[in-house]
Structures are given as structure tokens and as C-alpha cells.
C-alpha positions as CSV (number, residue, x, y, z in Angstrom):
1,X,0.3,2.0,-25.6
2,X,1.6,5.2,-24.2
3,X,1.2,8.7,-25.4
4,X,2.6,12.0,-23.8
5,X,1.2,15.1,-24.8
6,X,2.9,19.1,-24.1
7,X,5.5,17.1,-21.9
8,X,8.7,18.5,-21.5
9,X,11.4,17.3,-19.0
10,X,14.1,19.6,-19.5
11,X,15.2,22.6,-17.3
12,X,11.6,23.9,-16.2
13,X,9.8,20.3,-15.5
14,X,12.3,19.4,-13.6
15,X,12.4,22.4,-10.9
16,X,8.6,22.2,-11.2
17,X,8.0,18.1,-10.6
18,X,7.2,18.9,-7.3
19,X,4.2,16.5,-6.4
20,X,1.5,17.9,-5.3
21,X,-0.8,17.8,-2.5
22,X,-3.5,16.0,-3.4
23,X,-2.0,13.4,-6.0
24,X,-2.8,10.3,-6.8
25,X,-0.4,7.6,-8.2
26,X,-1.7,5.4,-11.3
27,X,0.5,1.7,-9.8
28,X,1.7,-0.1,-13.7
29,X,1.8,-4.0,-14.3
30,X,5.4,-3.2,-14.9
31,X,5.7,-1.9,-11.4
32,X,6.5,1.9,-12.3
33,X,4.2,4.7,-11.1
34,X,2.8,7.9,-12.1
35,X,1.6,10.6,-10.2
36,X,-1.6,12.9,-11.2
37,X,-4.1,15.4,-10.0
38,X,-6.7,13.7,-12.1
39,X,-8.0,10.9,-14.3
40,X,-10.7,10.4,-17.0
41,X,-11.5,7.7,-19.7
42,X,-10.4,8.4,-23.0
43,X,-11.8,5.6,-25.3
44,X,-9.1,2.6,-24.5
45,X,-7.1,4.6,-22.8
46,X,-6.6,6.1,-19.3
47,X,-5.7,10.1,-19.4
48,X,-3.6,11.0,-16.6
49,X,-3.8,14.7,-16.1
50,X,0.0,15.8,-14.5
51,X,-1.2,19.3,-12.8
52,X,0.1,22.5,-13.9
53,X,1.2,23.3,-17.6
54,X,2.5,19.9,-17.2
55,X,-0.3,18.0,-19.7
56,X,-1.2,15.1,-19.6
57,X,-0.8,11.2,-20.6
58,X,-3.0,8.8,-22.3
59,X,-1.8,5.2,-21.3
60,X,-3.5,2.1,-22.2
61,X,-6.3,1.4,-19.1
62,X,-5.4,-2.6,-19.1
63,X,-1.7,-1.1,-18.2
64,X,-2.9,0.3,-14.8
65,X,-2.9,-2.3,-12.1
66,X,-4.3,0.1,-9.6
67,X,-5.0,3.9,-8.2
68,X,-3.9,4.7,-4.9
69,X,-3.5,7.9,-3.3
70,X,0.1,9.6,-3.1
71,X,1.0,10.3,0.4
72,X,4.8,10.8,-0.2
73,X,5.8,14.4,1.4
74,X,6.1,17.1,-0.8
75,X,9.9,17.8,-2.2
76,X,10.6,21.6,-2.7
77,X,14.2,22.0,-4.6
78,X,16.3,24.3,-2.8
79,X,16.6,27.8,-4.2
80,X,20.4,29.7,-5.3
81,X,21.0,33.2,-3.4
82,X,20.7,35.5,-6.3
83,X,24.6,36.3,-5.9
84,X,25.6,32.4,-6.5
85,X,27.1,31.9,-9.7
86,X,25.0,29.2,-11.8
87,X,26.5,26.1,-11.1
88,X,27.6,24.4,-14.5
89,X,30.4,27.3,-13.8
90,X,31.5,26.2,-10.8
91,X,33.9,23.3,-10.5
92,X,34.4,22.0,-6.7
93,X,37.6,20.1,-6.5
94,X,37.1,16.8,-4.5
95,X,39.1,17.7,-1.9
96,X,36.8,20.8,-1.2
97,X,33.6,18.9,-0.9
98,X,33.6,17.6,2.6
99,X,31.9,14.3,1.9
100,X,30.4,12.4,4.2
101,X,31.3,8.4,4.9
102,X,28.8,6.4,4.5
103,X,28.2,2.4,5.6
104,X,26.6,0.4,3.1
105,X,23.5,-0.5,5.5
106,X,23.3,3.5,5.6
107,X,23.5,4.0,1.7
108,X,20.5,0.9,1.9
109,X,18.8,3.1,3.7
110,X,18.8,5.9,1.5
111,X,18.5,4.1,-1.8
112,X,15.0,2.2,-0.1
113,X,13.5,5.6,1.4
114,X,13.7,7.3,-2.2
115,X,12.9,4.5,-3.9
116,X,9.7,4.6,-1.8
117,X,9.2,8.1,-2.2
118,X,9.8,7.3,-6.4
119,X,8.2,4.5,-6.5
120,X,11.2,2.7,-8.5
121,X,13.1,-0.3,-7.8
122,X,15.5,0.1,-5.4
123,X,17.6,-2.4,-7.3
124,X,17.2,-0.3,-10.6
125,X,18.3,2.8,-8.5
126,X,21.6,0.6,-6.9
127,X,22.6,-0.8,-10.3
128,X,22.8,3.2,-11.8
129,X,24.7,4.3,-8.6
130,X,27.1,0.9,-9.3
131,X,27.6,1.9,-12.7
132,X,27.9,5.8,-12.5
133,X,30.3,5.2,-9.3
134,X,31.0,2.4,-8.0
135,X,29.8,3.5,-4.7
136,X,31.8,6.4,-4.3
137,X,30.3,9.5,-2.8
138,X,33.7,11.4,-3.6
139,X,33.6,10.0,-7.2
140,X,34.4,13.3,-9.5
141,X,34.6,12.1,-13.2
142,X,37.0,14.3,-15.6
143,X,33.8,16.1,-17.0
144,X,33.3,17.5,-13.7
145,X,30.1,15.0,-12.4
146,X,29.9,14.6,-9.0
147,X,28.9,11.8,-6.2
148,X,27.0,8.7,-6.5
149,X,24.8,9.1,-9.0
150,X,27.4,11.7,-11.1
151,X,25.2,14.6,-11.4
152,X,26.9,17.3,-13.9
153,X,26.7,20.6,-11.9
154,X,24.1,22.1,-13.5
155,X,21.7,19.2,-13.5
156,X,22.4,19.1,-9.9
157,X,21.5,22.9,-9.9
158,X,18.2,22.4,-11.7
159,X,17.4,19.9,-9.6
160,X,18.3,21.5,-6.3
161,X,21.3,19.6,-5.4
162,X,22.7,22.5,-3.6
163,X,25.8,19.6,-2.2
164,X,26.4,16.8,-4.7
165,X,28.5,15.0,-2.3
166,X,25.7,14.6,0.2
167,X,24.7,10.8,-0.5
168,X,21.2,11.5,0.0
169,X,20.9,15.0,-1.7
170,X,22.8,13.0,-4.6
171,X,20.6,10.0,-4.9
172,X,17.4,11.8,-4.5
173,X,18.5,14.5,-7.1
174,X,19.9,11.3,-9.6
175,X,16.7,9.4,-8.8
176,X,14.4,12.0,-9.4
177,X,16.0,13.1,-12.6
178,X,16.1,9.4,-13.8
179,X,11.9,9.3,-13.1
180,X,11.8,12.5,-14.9
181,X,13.8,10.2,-18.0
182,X,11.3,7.1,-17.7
183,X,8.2,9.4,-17.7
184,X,9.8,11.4,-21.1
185,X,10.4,8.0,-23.0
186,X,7.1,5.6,-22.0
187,X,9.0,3.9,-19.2
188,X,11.7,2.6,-22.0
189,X,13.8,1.8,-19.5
190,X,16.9,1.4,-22.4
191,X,16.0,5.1,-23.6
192,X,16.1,6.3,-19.8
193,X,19.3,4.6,-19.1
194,X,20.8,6.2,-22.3
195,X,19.7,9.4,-21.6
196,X,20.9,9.1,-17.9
197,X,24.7,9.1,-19.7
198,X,24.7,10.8,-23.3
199,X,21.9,13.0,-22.6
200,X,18.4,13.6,-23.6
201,X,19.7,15.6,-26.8
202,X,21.6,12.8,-28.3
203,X,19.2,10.1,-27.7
204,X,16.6,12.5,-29.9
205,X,19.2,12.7,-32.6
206,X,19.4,9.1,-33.0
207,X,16.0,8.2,-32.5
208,X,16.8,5.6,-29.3
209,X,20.6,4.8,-27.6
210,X,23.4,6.4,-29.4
211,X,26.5,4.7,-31.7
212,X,28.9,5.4,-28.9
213,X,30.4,2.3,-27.3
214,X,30.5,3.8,-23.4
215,X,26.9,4.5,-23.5
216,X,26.0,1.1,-25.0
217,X,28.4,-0.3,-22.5
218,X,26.6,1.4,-19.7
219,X,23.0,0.5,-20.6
220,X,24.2,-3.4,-20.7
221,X,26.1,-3.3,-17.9
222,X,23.1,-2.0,-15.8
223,X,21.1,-4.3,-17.0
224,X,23.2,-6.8,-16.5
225,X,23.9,-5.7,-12.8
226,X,19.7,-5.8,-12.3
227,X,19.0,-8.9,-13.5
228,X,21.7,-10.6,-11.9
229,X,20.1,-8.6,-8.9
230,X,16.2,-10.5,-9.6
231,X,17.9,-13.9,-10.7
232,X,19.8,-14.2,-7.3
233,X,16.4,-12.8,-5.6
234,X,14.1,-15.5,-6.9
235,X,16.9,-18.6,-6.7
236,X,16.8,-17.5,-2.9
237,X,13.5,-17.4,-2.6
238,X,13.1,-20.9,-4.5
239,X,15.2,-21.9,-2.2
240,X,14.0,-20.7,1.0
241,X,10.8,-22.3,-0.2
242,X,12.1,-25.6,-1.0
243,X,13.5,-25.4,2.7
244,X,10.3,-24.1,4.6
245,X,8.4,-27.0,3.1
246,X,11.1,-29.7,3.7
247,X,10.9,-28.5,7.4
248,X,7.6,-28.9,7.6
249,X,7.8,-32.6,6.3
250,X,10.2,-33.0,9.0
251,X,8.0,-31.7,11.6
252,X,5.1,-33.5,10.6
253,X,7.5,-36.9,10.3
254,X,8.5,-36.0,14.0
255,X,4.6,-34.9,15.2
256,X,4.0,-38.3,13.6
257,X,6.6,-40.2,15.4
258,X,5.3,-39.2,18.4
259,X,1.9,-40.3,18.0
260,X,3.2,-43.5,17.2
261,X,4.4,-44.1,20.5
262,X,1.6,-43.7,22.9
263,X,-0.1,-45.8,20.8
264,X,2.5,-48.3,20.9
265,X,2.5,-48.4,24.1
266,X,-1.0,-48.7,25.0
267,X,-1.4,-51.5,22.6
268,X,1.8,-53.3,24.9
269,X,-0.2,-52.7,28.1
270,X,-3.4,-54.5,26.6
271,X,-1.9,-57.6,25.8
């Protein structure tokens, strides 16, 4: 059971989900995380106050795993010189946005340091840049989103993306905006993911993923893309396993070899 109460992430939440300083993070069985100023019991259920005119949460207590406290730094979005035109009116042709190269150890590196920072899978966060595109931090797509994670420009403005094509701005910006997504629809990842591509507006019109065949193509495709991710984790894991403890029989089949020997021997020299 989860409940969210005078929680809005649209424009405002997201230039204010800042997190604060003394936050804790509530650590879910399902491996998402939520951060708080404070906590009390509420019948069944754990009440997670989010800080500000943020509200709170009530989520079932045997859905916590743990509380710990939140020692990611603090993220301030960037703010527009008053003379910048908003963004969503600005178009920056790809050949404009000086983007940076980037090696796909480096874009590891990125994905891994945000997903630390947002506590989410960085698998989850790969299999959304994958599907949004395809790796490309030049990707422009004919409605005008930009980089890895395709931010439309004025998503990008709200959420301080001051350089889309900046592969970390751009993944931190996507990442944060896809927490903000999770955190609206009780960690219904499908919801998220839906909302991610046709928008927040459409997935309330239709009460859960849209009739349109590229946003239910997206969703399956990204959840295709993860678990393929978690089934090729745990085979090589099983496998790694199944190797470590046939190694071992072989050393101890060896240690016991050579135990055999000495005494062998000394039962040859007794005779």
C-alpha cells in the first residue's frame, strides 16, 4: 500500500526537489528509495514527511527494508539570466550544440554516480537512455528532444539542464525527472516509463499507459532491455559460482594428492 498526499511533480516540485540537508532515505524491498526530513507511525503505515509544501507519504511499514541517513550532496538547478528566453522556445540545431564524445566506460561512469546519488538501478537508468537514444549524446528527435535521455527543452529548463548535450547534465536532469515519475505513481514502474514518453497528462487521461502503439512499444522494450540485463547478471553469477566451487574441489583433490604421497612414502621406508 502506498498513498501520496498534496504531491505534485509538475513544474514547481521539480525545481524544488532539491534534497535537503539533513534527509534521510526510507531503503524499499523493491530496492527504490525515498528521501524525507521526518518519519512517524501512522497505524500500518509509515508517514514519510517530504520537507517543504511537499506533503507527505503513507507507505505500508513492512515495505521499508531500512532507514539510513542521506549523505548524497545537495543538487541546486541552475538558474536562467532573466534576459534568456524560456527554453521550450528555443530550438538548438544539433550542429550548434558542441557535444561532447563520450567512451562507454565514461558514460558507465556517469550512469553509476547518479544512480548512486538517485538511488535507482543503474540498469533501469541504461535501458531508458538505450531506448530514448541509443546512446547518442547528439540524438535530436523531430519534436526537438535533446541528448541521451531526450529531454524536451523546457523539461530540461525546469529541471536546470542549462546544456542538454552535456552527457552528464542530460542524465542527471532525465534521471532525476524519471525519480520525480516513480515517486508520483507509487513506484509503478510501467506508469513511470509511460509518463517518461507520452507525458504525465496523458497517462492521467487514461487512467495508466496510453492506446498509442510507440508508447506501449517503449515501455516493453525497456523492460525487455532490463530484464535481459538481470537474466544475463544472475546466469553469470550462477556461473561464476558453479566455477569457484568446482575450483575448490580441484584444490582440495590436489591438497589431497599431496598428502597422499608423504604418506606413501613413509609407509615404503618402514617395510
Amino acid at each position: 500500500m502506498l498513498r501520496f498526499c498534496k504531491f505534485e511533480i509538475l513544474a514547481a516540485l521539480l525545481l524544488l526537489a532539491v534534497p535537503a540537508m539533513c534527509s534521510d532515505l526510507a531503503i524499499l524491498h523493491n530496492g527504490f528509495s525515498i528521501r524525507h526530513e521526518r518519519r512517524e507511525t501512522v497505524g500500518s503505515a509509515t508517514r514519510l514527511y517530504l520537507g517543504g509544501d511537499k506533503g507527505y507519504i503513507d507507505i505500508a511499514t513492512d515495505q521499508i527494508e531500512r532507514f539510513e541517513k542521506d549523505l548524497s550532496p545537495a543538487i541546486v538547478p541552475a538558474a536562467l539570466p532573466a534576459s534568456t528566453p524560456t527554453a521550450a522556445a528555443v530550438i538548438v540545431p544539433a550542429s550548434m550544440a558542441k557535444p561532447q564524445s563520450l567512451k562507454p566506460q565514461d558514460l558507465n561512469q556517469v550512469i553509476n554516480t547518479i544512480s548512486d546519488r538517485h538511488h535507482i538501478d543503474p540498469d533501469f537508468i541504461s535501458s531508458v537512455i538505450h531506448a530514448e537514444s541509443g546512446f547518442n549524446p547528439r540524438a535530436v528527435s523531430p519534436k526537438g528532444a535533446r541528448g541521451l535521455m531526450q529531454l524536451m527543452p523546457g523539461t530540461a529548463s525546469k529541471l536546470g539542464v542549462s546544456n542538454a548535450f552535456d552527457p552528464s547534465a542530460n542524465v542527471e536532469g532525465g534521471t532525476r525527472y524519471l525519480t520525480e515519475l516513480l515517486q508520483r505513481y507509487n513506484f509503478d514502474v510501467i506508469k513511470a516509463l509511460a509518463a517518461y514518453n507520452a507525458g504525465p497528462l496523458r497517462v492521467q487521461q487514461y487512467g495508466g499507459v496510453p492506446p498509442y502503439q510507440e508508447t506501449r512499444a517503449y515501455v516493453a522494450r525497456i523492460v525487455r532491455d532490463y530484464n535481459r540485463k538481470k537474466i544475463a547478471q544472475r546466469k553469470a553469477a550462477a556461473t561464476a559460482t558453479k566455477n569457484n566451487r568446482g575450483q575448490k574441489a580441484l584444490t582440495q583433490a590436489a591438497a589431497a594428492r599431496q598428502a597422499a604421497v608423504p604418506a606413501a612414502l613413509a609407509s615404503q621406508s618402514s617395510r
